[in-house]
C-alpha positions as CSV (number, residue, x, y, z in Angstrom):
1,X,-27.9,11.7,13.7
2,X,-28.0,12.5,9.9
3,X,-24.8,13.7,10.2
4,X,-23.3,10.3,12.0
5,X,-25.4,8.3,9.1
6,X,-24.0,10.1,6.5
7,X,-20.0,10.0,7.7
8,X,-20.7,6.1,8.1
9,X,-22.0,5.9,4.7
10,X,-19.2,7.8,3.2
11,X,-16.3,5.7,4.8
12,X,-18.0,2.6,3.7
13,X,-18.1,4.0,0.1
14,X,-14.0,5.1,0.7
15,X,-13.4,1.0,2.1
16,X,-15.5,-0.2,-0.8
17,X,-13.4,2.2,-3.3
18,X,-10.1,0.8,-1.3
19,X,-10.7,-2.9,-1.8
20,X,-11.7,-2.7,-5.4
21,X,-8.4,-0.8,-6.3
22,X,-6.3,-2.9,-4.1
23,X,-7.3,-6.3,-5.5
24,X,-7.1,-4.8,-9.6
25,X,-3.2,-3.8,-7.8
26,X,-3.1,-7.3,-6.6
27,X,-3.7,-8.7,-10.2
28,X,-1.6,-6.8,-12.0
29,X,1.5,-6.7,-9.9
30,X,1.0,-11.0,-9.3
31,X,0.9,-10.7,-13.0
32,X,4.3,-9.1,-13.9
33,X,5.7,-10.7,-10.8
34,X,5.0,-14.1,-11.9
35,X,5.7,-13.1,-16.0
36,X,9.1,-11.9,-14.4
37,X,9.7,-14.9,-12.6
38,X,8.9,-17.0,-16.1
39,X,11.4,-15.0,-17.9
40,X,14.0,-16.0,-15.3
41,X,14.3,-12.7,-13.1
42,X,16.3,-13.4,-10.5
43,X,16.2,-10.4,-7.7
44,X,19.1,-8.8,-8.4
45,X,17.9,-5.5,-8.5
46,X,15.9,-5.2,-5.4
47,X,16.2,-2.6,-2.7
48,X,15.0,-1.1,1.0
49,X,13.5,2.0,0.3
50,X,11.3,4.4,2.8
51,X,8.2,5.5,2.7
52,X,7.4,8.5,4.6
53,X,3.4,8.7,5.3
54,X,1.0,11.0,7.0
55,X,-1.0,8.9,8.9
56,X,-2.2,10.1,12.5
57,X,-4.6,6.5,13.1
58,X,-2.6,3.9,14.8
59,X,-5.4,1.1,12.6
60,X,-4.8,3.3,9.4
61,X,-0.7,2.6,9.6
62,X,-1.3,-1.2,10.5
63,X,-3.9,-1.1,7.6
64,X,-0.8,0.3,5.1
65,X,1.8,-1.5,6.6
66,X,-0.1,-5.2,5.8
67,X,-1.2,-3.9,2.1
68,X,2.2,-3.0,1.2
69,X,3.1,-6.3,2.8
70,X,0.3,-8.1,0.6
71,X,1.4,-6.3,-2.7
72,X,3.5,-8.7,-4.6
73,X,7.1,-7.4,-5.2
74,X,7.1,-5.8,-2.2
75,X,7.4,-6.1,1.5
76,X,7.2,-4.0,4.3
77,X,9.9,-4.7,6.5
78,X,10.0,-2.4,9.9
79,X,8.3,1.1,11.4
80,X,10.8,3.8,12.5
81,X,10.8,4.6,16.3
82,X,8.6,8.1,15.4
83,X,6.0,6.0,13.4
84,X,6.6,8.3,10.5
85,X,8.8,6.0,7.9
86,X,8.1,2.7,6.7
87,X,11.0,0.2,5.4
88,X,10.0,-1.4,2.3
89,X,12.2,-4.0,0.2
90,X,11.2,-3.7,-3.2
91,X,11.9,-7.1,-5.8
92,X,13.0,-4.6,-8.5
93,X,13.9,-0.8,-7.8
94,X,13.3,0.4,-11.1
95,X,9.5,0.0,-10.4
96,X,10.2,2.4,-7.1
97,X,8.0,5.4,-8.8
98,X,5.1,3.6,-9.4
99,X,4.9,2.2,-6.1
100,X,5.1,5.4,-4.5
101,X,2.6,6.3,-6.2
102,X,0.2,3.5,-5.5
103,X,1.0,3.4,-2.0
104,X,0.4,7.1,-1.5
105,X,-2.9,7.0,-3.2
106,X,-3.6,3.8,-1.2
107,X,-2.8,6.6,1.7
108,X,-5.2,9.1,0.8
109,X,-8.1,6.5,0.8
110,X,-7.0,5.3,4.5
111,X,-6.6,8.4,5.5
112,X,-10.6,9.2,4.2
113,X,-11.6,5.8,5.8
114,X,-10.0,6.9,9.2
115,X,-11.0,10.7,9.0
């Protein structure tokens, strides 16, 4: 029982954790989205890249595939047939690093959530 208590409490911290870091994301890409759109960016340098993730929950992939989605600058696009690569377009590809990075520490915590 103690041990069902405590796994609850600790994905609850892990969601918690999640939605925190996902809305200061939130913030600061809207802000350099919008500050690029102010400068006059026009998309030319955006791209589909793939993002190859290590998710066994079927709610855990949904749960990635909609925050990449909700990320501004970005936009999940399709799920290969194996379930194992996502298609992302990306507003400006030179920012490609840093969102494989967010989005694979934005994997870690879902994959603690859905442990």
């Amino acid at each position: 029982m103690w041990k069902l208590i405590a796994g609850t409490t600790t994905r609850i911290v892990y969601l918690g954790a999640l939605f925190f870091y996902f809305c200061y994301k939130i913030a600061a890409s809207g802000w350099l989205v919008g500050w690029s759109v102010l400068r006059g960016y026009r998309g030319d340098n955006g791209a589909m890249v793939e993002y190859r993730h290590g998710l066994t929950s079927e709610w855990g992939l949904v749960l990635l595939f909609n925050l990449i989605s909700m990320t501004p600058g970005s936009l999940s696009v399709d799920i290969s047939d194996d379930r194992r690569v996502i298609e992302v377009h990306l507003l400006d590809i030179s920012g490609s690093d840093e969102f494989y990075a967010v989005t694979s520490r934005i994997e870690g915590m879902i994959k603690r959530i859905f442990a």
